[in-house]
CHARMM-style PDB file with segment names, atoms N, HN, CA, C and O in Angstrom:
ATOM      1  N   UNK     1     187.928 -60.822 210.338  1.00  0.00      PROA
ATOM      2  CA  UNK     1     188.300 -62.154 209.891  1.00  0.00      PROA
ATOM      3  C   UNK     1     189.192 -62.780 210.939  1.00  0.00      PROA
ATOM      4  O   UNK     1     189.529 -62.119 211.921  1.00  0.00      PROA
ATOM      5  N   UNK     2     189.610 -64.101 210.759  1.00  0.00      PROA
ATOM      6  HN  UNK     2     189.336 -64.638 209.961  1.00  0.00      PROA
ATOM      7  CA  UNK     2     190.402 -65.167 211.535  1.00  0.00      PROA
ATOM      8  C   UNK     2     191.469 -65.776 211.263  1.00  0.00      PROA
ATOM      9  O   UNK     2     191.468 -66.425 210.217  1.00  0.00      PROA
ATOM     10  N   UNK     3     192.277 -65.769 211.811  1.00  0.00      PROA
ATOM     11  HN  UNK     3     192.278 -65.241 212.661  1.00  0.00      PROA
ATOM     12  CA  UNK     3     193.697 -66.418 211.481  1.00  0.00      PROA
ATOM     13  C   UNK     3     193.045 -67.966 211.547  1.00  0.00      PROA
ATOM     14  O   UNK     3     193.156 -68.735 210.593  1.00  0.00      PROA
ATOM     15  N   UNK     4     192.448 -68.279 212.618  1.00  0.00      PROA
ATOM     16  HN  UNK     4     192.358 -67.654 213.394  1.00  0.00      PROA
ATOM     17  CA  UNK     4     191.380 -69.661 212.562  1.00  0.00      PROA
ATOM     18  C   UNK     4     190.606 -69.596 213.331  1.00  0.00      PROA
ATOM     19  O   UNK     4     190.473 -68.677 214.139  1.00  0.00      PROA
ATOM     20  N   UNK     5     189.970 -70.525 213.230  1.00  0.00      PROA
ATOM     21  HN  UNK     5     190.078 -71.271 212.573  1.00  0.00      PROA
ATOM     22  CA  UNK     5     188.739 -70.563 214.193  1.00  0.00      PROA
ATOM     23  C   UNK     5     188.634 -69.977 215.431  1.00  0.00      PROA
ATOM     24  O   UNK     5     189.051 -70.787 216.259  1.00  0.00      PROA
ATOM     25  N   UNK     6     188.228 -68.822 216.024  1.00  0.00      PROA
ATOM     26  HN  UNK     6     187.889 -68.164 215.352  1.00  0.00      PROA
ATOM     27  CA  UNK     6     188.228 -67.960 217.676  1.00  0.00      PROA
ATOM     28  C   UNK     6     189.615 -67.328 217.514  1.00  0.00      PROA
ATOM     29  O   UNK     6     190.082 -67.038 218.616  1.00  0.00      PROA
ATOM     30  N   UNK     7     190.226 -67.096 216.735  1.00  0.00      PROA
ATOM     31  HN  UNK     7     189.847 -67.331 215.840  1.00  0.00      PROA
ATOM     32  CA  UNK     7     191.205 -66.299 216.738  1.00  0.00      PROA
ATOM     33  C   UNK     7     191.255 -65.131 215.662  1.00  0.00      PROA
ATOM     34  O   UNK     7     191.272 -65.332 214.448  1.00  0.00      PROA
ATOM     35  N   UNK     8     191.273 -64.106 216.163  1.00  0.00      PROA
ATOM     36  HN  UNK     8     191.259 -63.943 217.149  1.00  0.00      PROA
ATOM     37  CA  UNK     8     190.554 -62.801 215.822  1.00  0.00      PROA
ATOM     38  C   UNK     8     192.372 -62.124 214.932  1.00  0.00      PROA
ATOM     39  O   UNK     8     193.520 -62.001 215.362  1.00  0.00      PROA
ATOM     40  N   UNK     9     191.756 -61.879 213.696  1.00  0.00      PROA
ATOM     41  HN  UNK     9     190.824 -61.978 213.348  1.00  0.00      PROA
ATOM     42  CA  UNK     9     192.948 -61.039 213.344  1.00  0.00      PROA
ATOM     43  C   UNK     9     192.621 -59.770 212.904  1.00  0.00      PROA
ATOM     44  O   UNK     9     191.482 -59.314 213.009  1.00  0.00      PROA
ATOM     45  N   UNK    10     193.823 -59.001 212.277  1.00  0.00      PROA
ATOM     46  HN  UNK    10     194.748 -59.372 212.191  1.00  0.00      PROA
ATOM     47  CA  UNK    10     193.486 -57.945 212.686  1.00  0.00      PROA
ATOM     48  C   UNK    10     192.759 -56.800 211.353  1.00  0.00      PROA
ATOM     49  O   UNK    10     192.103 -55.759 211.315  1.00  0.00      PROA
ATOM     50  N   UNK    11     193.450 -57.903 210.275  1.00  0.00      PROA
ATOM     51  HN  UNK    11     193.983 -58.749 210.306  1.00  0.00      PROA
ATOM     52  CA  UNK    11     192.182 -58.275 208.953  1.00  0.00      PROA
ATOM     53  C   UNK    11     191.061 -57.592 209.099  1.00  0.00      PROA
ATOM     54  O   UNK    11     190.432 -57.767 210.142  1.00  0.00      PROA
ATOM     55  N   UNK    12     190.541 -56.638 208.071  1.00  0.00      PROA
ATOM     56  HN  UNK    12     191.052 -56.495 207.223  1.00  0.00      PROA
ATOM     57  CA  UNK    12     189.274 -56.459 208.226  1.00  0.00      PROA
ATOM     58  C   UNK    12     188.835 -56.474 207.321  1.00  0.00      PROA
ATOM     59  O   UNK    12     189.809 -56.207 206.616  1.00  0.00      PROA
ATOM     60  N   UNK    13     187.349 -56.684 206.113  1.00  0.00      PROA
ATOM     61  HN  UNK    13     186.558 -56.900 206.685  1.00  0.00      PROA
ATOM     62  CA  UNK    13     187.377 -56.833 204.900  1.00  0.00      PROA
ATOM     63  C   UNK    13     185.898 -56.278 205.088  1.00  0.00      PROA
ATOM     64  O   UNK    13     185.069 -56.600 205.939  1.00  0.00      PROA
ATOM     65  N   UNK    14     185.780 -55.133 203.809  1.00  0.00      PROA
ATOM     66  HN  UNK    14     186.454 -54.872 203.118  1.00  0.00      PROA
ATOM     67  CA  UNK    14     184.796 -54.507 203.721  1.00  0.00      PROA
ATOM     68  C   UNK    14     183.638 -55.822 203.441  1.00  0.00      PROA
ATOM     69  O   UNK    14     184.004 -56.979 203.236  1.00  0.00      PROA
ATOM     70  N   UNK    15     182.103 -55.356 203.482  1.00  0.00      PROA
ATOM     71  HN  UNK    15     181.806 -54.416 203.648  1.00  0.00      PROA
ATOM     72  CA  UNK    15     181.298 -55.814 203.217  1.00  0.00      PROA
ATOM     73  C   UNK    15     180.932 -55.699 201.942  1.00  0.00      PROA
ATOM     74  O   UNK    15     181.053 -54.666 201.282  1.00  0.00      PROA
ATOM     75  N   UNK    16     180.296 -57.157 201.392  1.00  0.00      PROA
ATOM     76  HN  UNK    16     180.198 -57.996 201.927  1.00  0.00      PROA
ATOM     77  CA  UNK    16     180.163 -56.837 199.570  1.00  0.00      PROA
ATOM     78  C   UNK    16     181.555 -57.729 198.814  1.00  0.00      PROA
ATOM     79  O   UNK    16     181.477 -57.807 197.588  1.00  0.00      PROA
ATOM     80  N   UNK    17     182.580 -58.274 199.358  1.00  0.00      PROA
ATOM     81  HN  UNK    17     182.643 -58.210 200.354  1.00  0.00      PROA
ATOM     82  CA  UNK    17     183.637 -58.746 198.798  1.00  0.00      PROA
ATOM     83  C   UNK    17     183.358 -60.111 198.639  1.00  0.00      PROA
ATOM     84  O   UNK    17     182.691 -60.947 199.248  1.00  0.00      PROA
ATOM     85  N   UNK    18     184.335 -60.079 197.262  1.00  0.00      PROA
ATOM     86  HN  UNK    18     184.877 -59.400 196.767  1.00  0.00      PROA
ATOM     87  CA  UNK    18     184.291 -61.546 196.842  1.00  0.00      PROA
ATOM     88  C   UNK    18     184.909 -61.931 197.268  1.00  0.00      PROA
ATOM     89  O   UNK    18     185.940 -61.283 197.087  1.00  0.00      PROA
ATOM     90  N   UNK    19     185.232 -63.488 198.429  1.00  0.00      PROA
ATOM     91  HN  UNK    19     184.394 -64.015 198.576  1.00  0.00      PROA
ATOM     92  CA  UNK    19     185.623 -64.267 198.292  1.00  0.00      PROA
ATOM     93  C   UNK    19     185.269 -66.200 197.560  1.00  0.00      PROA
ATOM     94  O   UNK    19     184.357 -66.798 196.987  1.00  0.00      PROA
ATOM     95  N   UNK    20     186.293 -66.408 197.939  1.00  0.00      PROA
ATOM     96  HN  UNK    20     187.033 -65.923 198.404  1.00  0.00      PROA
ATOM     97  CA  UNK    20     186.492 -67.909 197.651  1.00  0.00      PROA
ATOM     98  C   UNK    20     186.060 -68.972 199.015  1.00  0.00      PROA
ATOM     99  O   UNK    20     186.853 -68.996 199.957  1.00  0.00      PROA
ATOM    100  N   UNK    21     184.988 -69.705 199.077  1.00  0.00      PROA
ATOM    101  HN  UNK    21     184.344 -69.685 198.312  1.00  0.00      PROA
ATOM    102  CA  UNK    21     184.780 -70.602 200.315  1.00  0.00      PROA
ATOM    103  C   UNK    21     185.155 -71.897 199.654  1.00  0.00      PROA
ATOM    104  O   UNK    21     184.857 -72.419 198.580  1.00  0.00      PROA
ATOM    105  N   UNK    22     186.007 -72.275 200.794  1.00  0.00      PROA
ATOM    106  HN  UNK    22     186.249 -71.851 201.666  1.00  0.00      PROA
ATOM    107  CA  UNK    22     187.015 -73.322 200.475  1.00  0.00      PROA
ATOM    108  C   UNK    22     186.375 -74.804 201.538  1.00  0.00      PROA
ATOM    109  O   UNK    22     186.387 -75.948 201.082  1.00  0.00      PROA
ATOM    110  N   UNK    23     185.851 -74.469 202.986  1.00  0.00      PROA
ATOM    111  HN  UNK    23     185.841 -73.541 203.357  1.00  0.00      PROA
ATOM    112  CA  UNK    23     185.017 -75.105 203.752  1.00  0.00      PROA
ATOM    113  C   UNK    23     184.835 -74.503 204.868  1.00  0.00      PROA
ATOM    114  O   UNK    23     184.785 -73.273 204.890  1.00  0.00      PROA
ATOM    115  N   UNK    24     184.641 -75.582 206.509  1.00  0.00      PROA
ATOM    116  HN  UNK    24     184.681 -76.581 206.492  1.00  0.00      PROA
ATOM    117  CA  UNK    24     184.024 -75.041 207.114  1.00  0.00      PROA
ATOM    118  C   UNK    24     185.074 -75.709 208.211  1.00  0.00      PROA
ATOM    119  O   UNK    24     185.931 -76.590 208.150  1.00  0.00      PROA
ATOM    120  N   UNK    25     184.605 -74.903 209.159  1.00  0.00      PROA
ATOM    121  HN  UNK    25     183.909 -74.187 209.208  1.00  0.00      PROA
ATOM    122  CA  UNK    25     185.829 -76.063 210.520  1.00  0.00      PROA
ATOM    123  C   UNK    25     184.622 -77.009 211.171  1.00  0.00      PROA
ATOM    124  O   UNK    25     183.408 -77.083 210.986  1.00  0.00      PROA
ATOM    125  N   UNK    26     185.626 -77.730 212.071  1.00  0.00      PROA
ATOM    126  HN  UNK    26     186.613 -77.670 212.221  1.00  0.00      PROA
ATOM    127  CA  UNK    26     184.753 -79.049 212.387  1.00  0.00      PROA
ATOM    128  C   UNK    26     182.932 -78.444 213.436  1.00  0.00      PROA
ATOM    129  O   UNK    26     182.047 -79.277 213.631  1.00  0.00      PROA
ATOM    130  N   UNK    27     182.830 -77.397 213.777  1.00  0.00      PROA
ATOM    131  HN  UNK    27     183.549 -76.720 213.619  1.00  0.00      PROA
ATOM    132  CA  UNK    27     181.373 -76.965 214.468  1.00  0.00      PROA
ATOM    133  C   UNK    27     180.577 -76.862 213.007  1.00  0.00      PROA
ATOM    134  O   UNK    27     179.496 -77.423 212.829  1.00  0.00      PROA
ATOM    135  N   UNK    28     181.103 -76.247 212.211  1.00  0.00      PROA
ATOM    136  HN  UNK    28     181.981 -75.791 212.356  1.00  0.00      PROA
ATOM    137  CA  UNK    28     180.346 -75.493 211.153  1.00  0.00      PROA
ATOM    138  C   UNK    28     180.103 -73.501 211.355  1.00  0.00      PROA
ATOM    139  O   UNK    28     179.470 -72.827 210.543  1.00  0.00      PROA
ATOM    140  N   UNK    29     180.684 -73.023 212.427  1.00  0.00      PROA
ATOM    141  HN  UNK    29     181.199 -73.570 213.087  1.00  0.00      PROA
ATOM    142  CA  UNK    29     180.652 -72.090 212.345  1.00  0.00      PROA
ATOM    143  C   UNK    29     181.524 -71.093 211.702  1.00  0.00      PROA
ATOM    144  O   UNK    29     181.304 -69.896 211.519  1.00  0.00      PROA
ATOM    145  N   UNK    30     182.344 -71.658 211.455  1.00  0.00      PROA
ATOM    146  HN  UNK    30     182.523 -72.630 211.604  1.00  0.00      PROA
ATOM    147  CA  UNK    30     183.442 -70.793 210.850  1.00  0.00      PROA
ATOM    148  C   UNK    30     183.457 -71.341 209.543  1.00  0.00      PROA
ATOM    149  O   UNK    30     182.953 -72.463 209.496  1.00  0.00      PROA
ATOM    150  N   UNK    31     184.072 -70.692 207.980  1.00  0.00      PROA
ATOM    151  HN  UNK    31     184.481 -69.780 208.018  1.00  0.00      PROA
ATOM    152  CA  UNK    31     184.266 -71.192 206.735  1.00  0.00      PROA
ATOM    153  C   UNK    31     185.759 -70.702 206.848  1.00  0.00      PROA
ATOM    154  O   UNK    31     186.210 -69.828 207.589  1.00  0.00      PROA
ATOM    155  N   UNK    32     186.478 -71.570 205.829  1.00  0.00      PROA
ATOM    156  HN  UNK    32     186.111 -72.280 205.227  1.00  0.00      PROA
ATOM    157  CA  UNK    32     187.667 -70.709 205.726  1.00  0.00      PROA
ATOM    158  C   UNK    32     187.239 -70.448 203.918  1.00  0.00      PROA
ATOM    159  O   UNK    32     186.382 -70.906 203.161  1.00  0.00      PROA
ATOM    160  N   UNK    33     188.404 -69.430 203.795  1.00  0.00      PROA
ATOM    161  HN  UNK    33     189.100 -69.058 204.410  1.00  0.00      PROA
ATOM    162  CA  UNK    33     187.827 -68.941 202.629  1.00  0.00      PROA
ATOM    163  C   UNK    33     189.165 -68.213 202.228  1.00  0.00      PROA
ATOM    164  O   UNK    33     189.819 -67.814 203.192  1.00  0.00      PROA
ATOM    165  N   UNK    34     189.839 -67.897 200.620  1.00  0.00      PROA
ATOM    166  HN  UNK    34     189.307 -68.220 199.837  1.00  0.00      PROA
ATOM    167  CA  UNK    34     190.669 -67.525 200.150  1.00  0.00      PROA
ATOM    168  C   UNK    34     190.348 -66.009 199.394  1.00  0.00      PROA
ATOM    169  O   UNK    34     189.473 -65.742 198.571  1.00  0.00      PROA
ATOM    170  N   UNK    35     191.383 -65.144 199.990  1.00  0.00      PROA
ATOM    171  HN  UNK    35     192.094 -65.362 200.659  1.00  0.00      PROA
ATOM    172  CA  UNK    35     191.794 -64.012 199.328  1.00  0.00      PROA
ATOM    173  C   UNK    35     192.695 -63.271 199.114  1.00  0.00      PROA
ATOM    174  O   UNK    35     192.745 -62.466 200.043  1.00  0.00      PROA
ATOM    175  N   UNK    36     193.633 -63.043 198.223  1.00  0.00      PROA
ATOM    176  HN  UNK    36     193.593 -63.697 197.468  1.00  0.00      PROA
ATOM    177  CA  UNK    36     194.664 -62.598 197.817  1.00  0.00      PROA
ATOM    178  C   UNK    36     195.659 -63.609 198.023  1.00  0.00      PROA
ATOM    179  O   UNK    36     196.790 -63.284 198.386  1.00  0.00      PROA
ATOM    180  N   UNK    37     195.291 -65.002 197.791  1.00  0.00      PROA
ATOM    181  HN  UNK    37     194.373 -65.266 197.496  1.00  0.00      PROA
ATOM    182  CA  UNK    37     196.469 -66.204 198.075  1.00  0.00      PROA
ATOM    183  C   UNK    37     197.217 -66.226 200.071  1.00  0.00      PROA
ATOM    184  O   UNK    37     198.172 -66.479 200.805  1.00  0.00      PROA
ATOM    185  N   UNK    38     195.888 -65.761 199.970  1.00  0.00      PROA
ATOM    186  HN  UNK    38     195.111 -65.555 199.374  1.00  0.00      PROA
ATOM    187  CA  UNK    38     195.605 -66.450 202.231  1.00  0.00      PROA
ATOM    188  C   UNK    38     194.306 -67.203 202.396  1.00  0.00      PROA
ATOM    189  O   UNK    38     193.224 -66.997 201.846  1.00  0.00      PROA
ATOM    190  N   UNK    39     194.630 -68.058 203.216  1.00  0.00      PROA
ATOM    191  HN  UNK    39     195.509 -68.226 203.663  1.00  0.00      PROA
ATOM    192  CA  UNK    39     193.311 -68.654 204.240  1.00  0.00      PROA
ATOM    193  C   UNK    39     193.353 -67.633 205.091  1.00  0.00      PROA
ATOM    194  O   UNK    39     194.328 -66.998 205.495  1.00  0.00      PROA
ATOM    195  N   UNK    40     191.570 -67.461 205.471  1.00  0.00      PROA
ATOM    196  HN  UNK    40     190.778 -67.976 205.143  1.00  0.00      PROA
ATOM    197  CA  UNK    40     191.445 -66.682 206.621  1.00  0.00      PROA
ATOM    198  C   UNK    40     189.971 -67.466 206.402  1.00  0.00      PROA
ATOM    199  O   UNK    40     189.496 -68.014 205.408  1.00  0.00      PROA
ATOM    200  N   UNK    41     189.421 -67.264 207.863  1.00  0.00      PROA
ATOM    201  HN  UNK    41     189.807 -66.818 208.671  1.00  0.00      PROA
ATOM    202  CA  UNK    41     188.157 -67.936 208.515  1.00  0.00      PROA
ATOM    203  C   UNK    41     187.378 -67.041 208.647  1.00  0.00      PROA
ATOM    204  O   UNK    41     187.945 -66.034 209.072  1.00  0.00      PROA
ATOM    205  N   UNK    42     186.053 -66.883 208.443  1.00  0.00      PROA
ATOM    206  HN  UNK    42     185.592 -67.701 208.098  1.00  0.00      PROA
ATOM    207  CA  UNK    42     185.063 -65.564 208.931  1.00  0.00      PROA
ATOM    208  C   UNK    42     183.538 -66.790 209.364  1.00  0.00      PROA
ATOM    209  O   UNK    42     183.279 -67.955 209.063  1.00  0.00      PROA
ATOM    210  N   UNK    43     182.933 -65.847 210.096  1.00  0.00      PROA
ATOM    211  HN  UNK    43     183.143 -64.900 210.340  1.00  0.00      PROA
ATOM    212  CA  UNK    43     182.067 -66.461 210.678  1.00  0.00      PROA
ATOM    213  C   UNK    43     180.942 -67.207 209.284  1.00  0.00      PROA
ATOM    214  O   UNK    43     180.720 -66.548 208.269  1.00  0.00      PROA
ATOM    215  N   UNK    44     180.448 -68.387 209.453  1.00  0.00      PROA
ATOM    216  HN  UNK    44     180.629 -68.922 210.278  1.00  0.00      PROA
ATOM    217  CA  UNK    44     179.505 -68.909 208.615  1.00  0.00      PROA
ATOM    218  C   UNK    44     178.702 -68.162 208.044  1.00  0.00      PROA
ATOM    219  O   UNK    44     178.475 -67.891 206.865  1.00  0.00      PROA
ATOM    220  N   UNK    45     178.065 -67.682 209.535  1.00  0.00      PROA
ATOM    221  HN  UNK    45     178.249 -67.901 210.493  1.00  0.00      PROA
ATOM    222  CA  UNK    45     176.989 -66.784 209.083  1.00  0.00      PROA
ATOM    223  C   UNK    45     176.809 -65.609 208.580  1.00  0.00      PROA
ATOM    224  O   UNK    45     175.679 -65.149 208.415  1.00  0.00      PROA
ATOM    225  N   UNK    46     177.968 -64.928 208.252  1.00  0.00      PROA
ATOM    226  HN  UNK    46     178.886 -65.302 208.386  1.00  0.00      PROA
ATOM    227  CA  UNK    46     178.341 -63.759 207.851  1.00  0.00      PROA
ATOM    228  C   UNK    46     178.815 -63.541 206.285  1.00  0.00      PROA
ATOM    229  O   UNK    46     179.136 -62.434 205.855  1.00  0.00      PROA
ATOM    230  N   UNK    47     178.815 -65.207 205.182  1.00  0.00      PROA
ATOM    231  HN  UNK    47     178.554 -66.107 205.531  1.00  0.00      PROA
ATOM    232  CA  UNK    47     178.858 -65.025 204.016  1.00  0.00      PROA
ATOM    233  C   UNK    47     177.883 -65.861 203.428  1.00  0.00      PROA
ATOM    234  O   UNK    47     177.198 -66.432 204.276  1.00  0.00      PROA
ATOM    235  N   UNK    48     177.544 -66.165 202.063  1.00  0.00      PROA
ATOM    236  HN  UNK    48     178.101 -65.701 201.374  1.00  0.00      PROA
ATOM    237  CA  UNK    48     176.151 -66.381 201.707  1.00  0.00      PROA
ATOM    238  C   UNK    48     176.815 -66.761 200.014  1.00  0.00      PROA
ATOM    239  O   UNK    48     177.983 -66.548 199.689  1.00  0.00      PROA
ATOM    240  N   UNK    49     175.795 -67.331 199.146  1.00  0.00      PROA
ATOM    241  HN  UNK    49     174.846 -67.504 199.410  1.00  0.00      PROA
ATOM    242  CA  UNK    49     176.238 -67.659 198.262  1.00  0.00      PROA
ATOM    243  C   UNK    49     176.109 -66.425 197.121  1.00  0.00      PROA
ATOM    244  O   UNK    49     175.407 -65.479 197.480  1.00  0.00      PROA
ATOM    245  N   UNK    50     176.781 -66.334 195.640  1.00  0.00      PROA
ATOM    246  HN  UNK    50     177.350 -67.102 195.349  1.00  0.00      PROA
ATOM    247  CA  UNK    50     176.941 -66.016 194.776  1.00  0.00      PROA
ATOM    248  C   UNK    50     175.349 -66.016 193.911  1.00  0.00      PROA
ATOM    249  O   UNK    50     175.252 -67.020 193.205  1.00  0.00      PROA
ATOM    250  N   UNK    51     174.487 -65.370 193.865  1.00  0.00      PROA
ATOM    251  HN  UNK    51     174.565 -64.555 194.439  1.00  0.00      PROA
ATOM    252  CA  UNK    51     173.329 -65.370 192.636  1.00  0.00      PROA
ATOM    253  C   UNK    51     173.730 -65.044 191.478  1.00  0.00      PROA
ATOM    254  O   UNK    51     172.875 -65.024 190.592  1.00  0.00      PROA
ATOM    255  N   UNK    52     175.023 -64.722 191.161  1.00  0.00      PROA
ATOM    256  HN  UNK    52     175.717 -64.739 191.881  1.00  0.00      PROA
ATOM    257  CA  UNK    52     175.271 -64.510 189.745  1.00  0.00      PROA
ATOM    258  C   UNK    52     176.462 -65.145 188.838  1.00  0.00      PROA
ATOM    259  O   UNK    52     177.607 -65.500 189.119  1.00  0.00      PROA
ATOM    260  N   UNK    53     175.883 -65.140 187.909  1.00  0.00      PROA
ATOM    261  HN  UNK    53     174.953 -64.852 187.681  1.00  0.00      PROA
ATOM    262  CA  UNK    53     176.103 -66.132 186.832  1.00  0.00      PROA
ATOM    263  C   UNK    53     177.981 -66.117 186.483  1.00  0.00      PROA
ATOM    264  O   UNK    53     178.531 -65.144 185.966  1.00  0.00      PROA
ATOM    265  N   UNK    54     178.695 -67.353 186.883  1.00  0.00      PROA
ATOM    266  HN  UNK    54     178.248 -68.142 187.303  1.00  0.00      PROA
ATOM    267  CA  UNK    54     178.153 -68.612 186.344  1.00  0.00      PROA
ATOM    268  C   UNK    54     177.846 -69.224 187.880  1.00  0.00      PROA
ATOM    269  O   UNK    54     177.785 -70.400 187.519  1.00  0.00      PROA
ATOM    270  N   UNK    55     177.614 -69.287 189.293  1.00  0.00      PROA
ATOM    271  HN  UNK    55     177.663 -68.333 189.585  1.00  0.00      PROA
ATOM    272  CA  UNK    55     177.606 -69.538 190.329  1.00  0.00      PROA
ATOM    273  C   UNK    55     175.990 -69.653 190.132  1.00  0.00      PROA
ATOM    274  O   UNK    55     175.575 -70.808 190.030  1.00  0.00      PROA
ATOM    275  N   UNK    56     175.187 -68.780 190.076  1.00  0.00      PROA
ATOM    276  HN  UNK    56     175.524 -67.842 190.158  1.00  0.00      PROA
ATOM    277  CA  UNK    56     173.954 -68.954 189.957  1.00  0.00      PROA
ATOM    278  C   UNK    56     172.980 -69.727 191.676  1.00  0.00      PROA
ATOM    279  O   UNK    56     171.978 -70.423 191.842  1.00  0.00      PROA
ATOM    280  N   UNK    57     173.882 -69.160 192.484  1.00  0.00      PROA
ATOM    281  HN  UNK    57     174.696 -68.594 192.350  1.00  0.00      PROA
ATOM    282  CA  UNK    57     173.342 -70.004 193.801  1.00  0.00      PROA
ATOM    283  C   UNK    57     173.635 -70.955 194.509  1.00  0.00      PROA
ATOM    284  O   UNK    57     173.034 -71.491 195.440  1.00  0.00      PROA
ATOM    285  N   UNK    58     174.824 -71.199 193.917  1.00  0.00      PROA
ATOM    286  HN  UNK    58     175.312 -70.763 193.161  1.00  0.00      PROA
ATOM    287  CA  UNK    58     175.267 -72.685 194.150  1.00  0.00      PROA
ATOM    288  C   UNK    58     176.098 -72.623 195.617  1.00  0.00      PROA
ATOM    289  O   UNK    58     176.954 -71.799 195.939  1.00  0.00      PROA
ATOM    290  N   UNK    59     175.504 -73.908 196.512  1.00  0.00      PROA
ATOM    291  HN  UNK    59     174.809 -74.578 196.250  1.00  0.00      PROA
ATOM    292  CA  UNK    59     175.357 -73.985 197.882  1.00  0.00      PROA
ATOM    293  C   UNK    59     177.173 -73.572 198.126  1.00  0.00      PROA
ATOM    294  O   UNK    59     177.975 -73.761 197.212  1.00  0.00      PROA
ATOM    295  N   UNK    60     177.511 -73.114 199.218  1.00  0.00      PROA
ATOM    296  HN  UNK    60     176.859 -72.960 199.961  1.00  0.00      PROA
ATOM    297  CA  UNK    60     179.136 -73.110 199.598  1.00  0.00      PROA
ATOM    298  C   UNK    60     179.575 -74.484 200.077  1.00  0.00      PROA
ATOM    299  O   UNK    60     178.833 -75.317 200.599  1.00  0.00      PROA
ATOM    300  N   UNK    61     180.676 -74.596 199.870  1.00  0.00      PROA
ATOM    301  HN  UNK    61     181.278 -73.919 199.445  1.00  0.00      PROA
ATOM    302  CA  UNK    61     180.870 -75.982 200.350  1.00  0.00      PROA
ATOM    303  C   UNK    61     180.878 -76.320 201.791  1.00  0.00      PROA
ATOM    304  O   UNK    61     180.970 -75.403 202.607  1.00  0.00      PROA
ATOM    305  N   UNK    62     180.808 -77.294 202.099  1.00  0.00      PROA
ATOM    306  HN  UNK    62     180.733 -78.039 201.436  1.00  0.00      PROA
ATOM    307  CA  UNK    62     180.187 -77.846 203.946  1.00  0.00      PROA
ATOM    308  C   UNK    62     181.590 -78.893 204.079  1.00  0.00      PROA
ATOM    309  O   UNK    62     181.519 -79.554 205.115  1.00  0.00      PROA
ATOM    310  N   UNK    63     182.815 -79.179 203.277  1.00  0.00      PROA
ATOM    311  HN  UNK    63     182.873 -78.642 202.435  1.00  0.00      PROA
ATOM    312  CA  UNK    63     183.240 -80.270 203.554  1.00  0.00      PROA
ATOM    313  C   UNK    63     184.494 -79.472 205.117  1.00  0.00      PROA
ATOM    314  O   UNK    63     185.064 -78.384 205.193  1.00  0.00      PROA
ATOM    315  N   UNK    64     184.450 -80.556 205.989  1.00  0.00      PROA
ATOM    316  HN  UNK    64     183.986 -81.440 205.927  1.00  0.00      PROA
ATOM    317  CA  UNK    64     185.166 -79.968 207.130  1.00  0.00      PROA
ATOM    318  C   UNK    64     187.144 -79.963 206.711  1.00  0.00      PROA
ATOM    319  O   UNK    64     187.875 -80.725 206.078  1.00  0.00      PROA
ATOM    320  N   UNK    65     187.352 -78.681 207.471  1.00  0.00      PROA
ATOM    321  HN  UNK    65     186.758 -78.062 207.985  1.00  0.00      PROA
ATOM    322  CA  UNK    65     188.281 -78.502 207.319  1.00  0.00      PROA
ATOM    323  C   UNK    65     189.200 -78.588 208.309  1.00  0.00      PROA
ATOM    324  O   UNK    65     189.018 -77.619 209.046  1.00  0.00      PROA
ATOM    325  N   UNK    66     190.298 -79.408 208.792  1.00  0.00      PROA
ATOM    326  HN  UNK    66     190.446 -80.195 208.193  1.00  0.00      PROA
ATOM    327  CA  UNK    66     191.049 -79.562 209.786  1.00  0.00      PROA
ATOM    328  C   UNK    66     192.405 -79.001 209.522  1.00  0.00      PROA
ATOM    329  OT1 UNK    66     193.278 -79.063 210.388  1.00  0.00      PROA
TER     330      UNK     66
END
């Protein structure tokens, strides 16, 4: 994970975890996303949406984050 965008921390978070996507930074490659009451950034492409209920698929949010 990322303290922000290209900045590598030292964070590591198993695969399979829930987080919270909160948005995205201004490329779209990075999301930031909440866990345990922190922002941290992980690559876009590396989280995916929720298929289960009550989320049911529902897109992550795209709004940019500065």
């Amino acid at each position: 994970v990322y303290w922000k965008p290209g900045e590598v921390s030292d964070e590591m978070f198993p695969a399979g975890l829930t987080l919270r996507a909160i948005g995205v930074d201004e490329t779209g490659m990075y999301t930031q996303v909440l866990y345990v009451c922190d922002f941290y950034w992980v690559p876009t492409s590396a989280i995916g949406p929720n298929y289960n209920a009550p989320w049911n698929g529902a897109p992550l949010p795209t709004d940019v984050i500065e």
